[in-house]
N, C-alpha and C positions, 0 to 999 in steps of 0.2 A: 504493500500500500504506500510507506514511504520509501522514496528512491535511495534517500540516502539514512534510512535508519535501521540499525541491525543489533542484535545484542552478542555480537561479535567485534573485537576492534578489528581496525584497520590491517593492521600484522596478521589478523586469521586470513589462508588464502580465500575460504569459500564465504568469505563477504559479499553483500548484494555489490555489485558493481560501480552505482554511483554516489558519489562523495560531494558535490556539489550543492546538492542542495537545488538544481534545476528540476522544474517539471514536479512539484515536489503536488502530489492528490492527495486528498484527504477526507472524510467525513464530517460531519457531527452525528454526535460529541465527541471534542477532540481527544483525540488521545494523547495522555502524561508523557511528555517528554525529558527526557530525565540526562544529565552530564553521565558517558559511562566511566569515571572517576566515582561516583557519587555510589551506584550500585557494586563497582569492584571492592570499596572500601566498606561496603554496610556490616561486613563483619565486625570489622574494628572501629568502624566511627557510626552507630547505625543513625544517628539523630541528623549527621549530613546528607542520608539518603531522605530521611522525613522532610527535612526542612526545604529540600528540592523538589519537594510535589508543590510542597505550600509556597513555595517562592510561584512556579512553574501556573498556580491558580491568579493567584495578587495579578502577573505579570498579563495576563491573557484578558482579566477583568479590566485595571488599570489600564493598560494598555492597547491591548488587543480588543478592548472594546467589544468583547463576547458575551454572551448571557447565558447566566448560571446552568439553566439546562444544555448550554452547546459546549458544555466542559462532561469531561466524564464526571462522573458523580462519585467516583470514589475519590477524587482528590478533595472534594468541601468534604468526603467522611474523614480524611485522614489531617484534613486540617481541624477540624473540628473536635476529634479528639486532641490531637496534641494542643488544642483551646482549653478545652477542658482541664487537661492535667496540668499548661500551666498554671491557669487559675489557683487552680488548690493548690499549689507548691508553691503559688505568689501570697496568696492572701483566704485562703481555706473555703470548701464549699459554699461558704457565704459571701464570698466576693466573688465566685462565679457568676451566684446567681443577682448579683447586682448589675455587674456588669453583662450580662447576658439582657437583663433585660423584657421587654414585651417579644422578644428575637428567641428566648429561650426554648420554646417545643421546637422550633427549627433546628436550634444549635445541638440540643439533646439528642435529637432524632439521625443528625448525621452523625454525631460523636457514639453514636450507641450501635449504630450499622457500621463505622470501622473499628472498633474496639470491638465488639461481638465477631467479624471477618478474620481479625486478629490472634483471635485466642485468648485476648486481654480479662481475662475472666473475673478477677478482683477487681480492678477498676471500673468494668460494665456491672460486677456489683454493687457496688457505691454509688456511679450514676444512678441505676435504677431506683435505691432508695434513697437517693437525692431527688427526682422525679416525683416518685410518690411524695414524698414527704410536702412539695411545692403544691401539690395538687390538691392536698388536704388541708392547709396551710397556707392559701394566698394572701392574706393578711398579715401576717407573720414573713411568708417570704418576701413581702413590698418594704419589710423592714430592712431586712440585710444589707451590711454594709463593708462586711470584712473589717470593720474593725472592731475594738473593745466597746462594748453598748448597743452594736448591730450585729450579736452573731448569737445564735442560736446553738444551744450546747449539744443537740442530737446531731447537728452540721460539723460539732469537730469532733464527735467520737466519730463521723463519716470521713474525716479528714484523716484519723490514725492508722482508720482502716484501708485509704486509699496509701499511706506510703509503707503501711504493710506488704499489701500486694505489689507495689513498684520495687519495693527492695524484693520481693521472691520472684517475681519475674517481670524486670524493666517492660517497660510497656514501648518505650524506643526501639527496644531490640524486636519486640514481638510484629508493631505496624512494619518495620526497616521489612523483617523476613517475608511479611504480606506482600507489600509495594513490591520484592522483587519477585514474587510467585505472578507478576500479575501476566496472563499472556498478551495480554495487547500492551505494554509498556512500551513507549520507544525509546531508544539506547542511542544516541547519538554521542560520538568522538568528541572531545570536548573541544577538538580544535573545529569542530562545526557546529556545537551549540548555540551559539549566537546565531549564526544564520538562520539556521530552524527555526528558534523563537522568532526571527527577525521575521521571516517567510509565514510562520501561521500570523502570525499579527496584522500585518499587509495583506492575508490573503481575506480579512472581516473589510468590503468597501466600507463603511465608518471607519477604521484605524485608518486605512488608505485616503479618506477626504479629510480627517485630520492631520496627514503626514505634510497631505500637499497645502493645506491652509498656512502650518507651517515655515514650510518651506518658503511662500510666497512672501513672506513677512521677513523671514531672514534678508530676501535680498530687497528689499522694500517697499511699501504700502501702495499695496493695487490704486490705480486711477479711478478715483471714486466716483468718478463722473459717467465709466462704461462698463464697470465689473462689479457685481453686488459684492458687498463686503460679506467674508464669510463670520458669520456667529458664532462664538463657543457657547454650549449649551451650561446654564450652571450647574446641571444635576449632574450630582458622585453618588456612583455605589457604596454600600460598607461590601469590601470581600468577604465581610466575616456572615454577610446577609443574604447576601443579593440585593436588600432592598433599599430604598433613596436615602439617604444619611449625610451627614456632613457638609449640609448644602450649601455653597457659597455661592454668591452672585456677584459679578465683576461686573465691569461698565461694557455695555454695548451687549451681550449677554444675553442670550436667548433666556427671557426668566418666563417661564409655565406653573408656577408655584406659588401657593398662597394663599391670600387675604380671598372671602366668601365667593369676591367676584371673579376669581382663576386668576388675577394679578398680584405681583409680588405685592407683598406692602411694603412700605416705605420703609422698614429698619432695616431688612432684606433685601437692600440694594447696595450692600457694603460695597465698598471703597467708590462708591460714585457719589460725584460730586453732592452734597445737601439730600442725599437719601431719599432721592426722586428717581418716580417711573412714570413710563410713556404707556398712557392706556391704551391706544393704538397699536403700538408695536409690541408692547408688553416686554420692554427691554428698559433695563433700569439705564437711566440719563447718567 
């Protein structure tokens, strides 16, 4: 499927052929492409093969301008656990679920299909009754805070029990061994990983009419008189969501977001000028 991805290096002779990265076809949902440094080393480093799915997701959302279902769906389970277990080795079940949020049945539900894939069987135990526990208890879990006066003392006997099971069987090591059982993983040389990424990125037209808007501005500002000026939209994903978050609006700025009447309101027009918008164009002034 890809011309130049194999989970053979370069030095095996019976490697697919091309190395280039031309002509490079693909589907959705795309599939994980991973440094083969990343998978050779998961023995001994297995948290730099995880952290290569999760970069590999960020990058495609960010960037690549893909949406959640055009990604494989085991990379958000495999970042979503390793969400998970930072959480509680940051600030215990209870600042999970702070920061988790109204997002949390989402975040639980992929962190609980890659830990469960995994084998992680102590840590999918403590998710599960950290779940229940939220569900019977939503009043109590709108408290939590991760810190002393927002933590619930059934959230840190879940907490002891969670670096119980990561000390008898790392949970790094366990997702690491998953990621590389996977059969559709793609293995690219690392001296062509950049391009790969570079190539699915460009191959979404959204990443491609942001490359070229870009571009046009480096070398300088279209003739406003015979080329529409092109927009940046203000809406950002959370990767950790999918959904709208973190919304900024710039000046000029396609703004769709807002105040009752589908217009930004006025505090929502950050960094332009007096925090004015164009009701017409729905572009903050």
């Amino acid at each position: 499927m890809f011309g130049f991805f194999s989970r053979k290096s370069k030095k095996t002779p019976d490697r697919l052929a091309s190395n280039s990265g031309r002509g490079l076809k693909f589907g959705l949902p795309l599939p994980v492409v991973v440094p083969r440094s990343k998978v050779e080393a998961a023995g001994r480093k297995p948290f730099d093969l995880v952290f290569a799915v999760m970069q590999f997701a960020t990058t495609m959302v960010s960037k690549g301008l893909y949406r959640y279902p055009e990604i494989n769906p085991k990379a958000m389970q495999v970042y979503h656990a390793h969400w998970y277990s930072s959480e509680v080795k940051n600030g215990g079940h209870s600042q999970f679920i702070h920061n988790a949020g109204q997002e949390i049945d989402a975040m639980v539900a992929n962190a609980r299909a890659g830990l469960a894939a995994s084998g992680a069987k102590g840590q999918l135990a403590t998710l599960e009754k950290m779940s229940a526990w939220v569900a019977e208890h939503p009043d109590e879990a709108a408290k939590q805070t991760g810190f002393e006066g927002g933590r619930d003392g059934l959230l840190d006997t879940l907490d002891d029990a969670f670096y119980d099971a990561d000390e008898a069987a790392p949970m790094d090591n366990l997702v690491a061994r998953w990621i590389a059982s996977w059969p559709d993983l793609q293995v690219v040389d690392d001296d062509d990983y950049d391009d790969a990424i570079n190539q699915l990125e460009m191959a979404n037209p959204s990443a491609r009419r942001q490359a070229s808007s870009q571009v046009g501005w480096r070398s300088g500002p279209p003739d406003v008189g015979s080329v529409p000026r092109r927009r940046r939209p203000c809406l950002r994903k959370d990767i950790t969501t999918g959904n709208q978050a973190g919304i900024r609006h710039v000046k000029g700025a396609d703004c769709r977001q807002a105040g009752a009447d589908g217009l930004p309101t006025p505090n929502q027009c950050k960094g332009a000028p007096a925090m004015r918008r164009d009701r017409d164009t729905r572009r903050c002034l």
